[in-house]
DOGU-743465 format. One record per residue (C-alpha): residue number from 1; residue in three letters; x, y, z. Coordinates in steps of 0.05 Angstrom, whole numbers, plus 5000, padded with zeros to 4 digits. Example, Ala and Ser with C-alpha at 12.3 -4.5 7.8 and 13.67 -1.06 7.14 Angstrom:
2
[1,'ALA',[5246,4910,5156]] [2,'SER',[5273,4979,5143]] 
//
This chain:
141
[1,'UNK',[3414,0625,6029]] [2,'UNK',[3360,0674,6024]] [3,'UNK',[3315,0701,6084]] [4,'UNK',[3242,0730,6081]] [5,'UNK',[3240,0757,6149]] [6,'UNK',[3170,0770,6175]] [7,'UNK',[3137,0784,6249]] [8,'UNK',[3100,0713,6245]] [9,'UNK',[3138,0672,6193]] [10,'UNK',[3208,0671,6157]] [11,'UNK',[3218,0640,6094]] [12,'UNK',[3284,0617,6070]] [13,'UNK',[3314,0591,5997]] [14,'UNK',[3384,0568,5980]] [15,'UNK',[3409,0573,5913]] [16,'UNK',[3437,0509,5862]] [17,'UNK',[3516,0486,5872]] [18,'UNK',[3527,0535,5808]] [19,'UNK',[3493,0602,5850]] [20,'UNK',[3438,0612,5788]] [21,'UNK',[3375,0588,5809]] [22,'UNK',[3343,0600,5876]] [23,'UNK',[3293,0548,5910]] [24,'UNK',[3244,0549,5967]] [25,'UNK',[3266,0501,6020]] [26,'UNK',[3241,0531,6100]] [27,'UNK',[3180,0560,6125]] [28,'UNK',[3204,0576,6200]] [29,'UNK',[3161,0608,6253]] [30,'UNK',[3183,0674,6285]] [31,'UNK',[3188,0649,6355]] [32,'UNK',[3244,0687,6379]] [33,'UNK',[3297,0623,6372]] [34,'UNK',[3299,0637,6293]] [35,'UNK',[3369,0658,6287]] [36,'UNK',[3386,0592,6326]] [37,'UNK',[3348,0558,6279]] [38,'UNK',[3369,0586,6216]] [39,'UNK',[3450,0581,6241]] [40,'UNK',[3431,0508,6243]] [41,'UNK',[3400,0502,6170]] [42,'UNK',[3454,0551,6139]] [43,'UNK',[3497,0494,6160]] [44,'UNK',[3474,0439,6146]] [45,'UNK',[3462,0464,6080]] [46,'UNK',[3526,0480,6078]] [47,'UNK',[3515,0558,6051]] [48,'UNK',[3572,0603,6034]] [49,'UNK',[3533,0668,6051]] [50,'UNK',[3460,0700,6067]] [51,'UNK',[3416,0740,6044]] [52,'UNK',[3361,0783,6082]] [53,'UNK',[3314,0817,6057]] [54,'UNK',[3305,0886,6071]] [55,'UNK',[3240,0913,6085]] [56,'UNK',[3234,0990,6056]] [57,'UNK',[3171,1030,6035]] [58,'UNK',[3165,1052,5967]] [59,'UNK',[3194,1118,5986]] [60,'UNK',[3259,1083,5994]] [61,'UNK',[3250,1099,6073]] [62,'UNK',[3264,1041,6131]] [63,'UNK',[3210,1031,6185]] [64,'UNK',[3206,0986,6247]] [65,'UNK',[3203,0911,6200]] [66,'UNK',[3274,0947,6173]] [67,'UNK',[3301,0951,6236]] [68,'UNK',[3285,0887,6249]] [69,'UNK',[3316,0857,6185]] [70,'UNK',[3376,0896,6202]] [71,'UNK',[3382,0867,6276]] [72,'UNK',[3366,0796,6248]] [73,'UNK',[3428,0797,6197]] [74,'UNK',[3467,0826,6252]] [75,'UNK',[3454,0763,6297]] [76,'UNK',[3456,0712,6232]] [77,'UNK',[3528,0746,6217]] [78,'UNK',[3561,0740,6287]] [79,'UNK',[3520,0664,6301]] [80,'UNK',[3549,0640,6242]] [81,'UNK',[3615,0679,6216]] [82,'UNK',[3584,0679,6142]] [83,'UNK',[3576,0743,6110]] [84,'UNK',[3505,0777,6110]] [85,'UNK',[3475,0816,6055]] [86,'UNK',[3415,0860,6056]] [87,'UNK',[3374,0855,5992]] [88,'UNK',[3325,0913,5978]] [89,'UNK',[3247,0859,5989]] [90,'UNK',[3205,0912,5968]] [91,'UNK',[3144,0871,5921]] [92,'UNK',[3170,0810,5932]] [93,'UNK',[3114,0776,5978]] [94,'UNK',[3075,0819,5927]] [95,'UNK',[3099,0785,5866]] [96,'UNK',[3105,0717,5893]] [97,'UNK',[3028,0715,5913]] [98,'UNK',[3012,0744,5843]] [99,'UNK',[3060,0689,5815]] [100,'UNK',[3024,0636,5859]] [101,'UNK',[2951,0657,5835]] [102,'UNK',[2962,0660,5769]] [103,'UNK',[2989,0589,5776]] [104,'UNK',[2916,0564,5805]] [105,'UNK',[2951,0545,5873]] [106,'UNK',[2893,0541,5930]] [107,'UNK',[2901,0594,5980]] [108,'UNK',[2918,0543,6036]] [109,'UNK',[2968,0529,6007]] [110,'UNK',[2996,0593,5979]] [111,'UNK',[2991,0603,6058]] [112,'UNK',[3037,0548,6067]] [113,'UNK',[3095,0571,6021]] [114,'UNK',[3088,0643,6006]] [115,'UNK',[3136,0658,6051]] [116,'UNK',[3190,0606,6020]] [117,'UNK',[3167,0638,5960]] [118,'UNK',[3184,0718,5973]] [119,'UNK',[3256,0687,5994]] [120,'UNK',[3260,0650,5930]] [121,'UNK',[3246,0714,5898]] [122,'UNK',[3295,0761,5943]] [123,'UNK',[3350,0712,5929]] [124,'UNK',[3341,0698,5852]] [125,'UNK',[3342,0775,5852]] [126,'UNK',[3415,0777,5886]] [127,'UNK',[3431,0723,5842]] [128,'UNK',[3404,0760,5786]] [129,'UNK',[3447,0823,5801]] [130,'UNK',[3512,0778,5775]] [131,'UNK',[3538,0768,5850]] [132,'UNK',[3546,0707,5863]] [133,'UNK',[3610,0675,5841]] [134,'UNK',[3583,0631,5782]] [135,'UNK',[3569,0692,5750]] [136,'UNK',[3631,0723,5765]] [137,'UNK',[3669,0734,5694]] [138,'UNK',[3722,0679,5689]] [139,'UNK',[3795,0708,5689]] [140,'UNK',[3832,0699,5618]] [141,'UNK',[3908,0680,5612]] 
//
C-alpha cells in the first residue's frame, strides 16, 4: 500500500496480487484519526507492507512535512506490525497533476484524486525499483 501523506489530505494506492502495477484506491482526510483509519484499510486490503512517502526538498534536506511522514510511518508500523518504508515523494504531486492535465481531466476533479494519484505514483516508483517480491529474481535449481 502506498501513502501520500499531506497536512489536509492523504492519498493511498495498493498494488495488483503480482506487486507490478500500483492503483489509486483512498482519498482520506487528515483529521488526526488517519493512522486508525489507514490500519483499518491496510487490512482489509489485506497489504503485506507500506509505503510513505517522504517529503524532501530538492536539496535532498527534510523539513517539518518530513517529520511528519516520519512520525506517521512510525505509528502505521507499531498500529499494524507490517513493515514501513519511506519512499523519496519529491515531484510526485508534481507529476501526477501534469499527468492529469495533459489527460483533459477538469480541475474538480483532479481535486478529487490528485492525492490518490501522487500515491499511485510513490508506489509504482517502489515497485519500479525491483522491490517487491514479484520482481524478485526466481531462484534456479
Amino acid at each position: 500500500m502506498g501513502v501520500d501523506p499531506g497536512t489536509r489530505r492523504i492519498g493511498v494506492a495498493v498494488s495488483d496480487e503480482l506487486g507490478m502495477l500500483a492503483r489509486g484506491v483512498a482519498t482520506l482526510a487528515a483529521t488526526g484519526a488517519e493512522v486508525e483509519e489507514l490500519a483499518a484499510l491496510a487490512r482489509s486490503l489485506e497489504v503485506e507492507r507500506i509505503v510513505v512517502g517522504l517529503p524532501r526538498h530538492m536539496n535532498g534536506s527534510e523539513g517539518e512535512r518530513a517529520m511528519a511522514a516520519r512520525q506517521l510511518a512510525e505509528n502505521l508500523a507499531s498500529r499494524t506490525g507490517l513493515p514501513v518504508i519511506l519512499w523519496d515523494e519529491r515531484l510526485t504531486t508534481k507529476g501526477a497533476e501534469r499527468m492529469l492535465i495533459d489527460a483533459d481531466v477538469p480541475r474538480a476533479r483532479r481535486r478529487r484524486i490528485i492525492d490518490q494519484q501522487a500515491a499511485q505514483w510513490i508506489l509504482q516508483s517502489y515497485l519500479d525499483q525491483g522491490t517487491s517480491p514479484a520482481r524478485q529474481p526466481m531462484e534456479r535449481k
